[in-house]
C-alpha positions in Angstrom: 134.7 -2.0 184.4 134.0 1.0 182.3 135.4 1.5 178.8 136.3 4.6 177.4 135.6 3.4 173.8 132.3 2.2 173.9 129.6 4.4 172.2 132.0 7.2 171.5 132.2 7.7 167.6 135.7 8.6 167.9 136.5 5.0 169.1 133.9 2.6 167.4 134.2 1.1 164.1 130.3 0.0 162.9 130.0 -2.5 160.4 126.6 -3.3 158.8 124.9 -6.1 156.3 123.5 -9.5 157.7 125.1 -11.3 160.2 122.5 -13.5 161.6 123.8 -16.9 163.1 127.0 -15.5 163.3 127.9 -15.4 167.4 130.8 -12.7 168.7 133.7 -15.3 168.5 133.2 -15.5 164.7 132.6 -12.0 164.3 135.8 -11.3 166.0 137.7 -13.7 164.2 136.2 -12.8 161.2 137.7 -8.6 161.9 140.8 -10.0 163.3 141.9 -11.6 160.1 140.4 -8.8 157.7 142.3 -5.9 159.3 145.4 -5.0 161.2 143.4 -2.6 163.2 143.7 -4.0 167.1 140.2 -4.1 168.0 139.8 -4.3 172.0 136.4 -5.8 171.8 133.6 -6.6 169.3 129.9 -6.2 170.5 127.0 -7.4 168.2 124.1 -5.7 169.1 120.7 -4.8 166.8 119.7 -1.7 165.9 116.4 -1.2 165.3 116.9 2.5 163.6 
């Protein structure tokens, strides 16, 4: 299944600082409860740039 929002600036939100041990569930949580934004998925990934 392809998603229409991923990679596209226009769609993404990126948030930065450290999140080590954190998994996606608590990440997700973590948005859900700071913002009222409805946030189809959240995808931790490293970027090395």
């Amino acid at each position: 299944m392809s998603r229409v929002c991923c990679g596209k600036p226009e769609f993404s939100v990126m948030v930065g600082g450290d999140i080590t041990g954190y998994d996606y569930k608590e990440i997700s949580l973590q948005v859900e409860t700071a913002t009222k934004l409805n946030f189809v998925h959240v995808i931790k990934k490293k970027d090395d740039g």
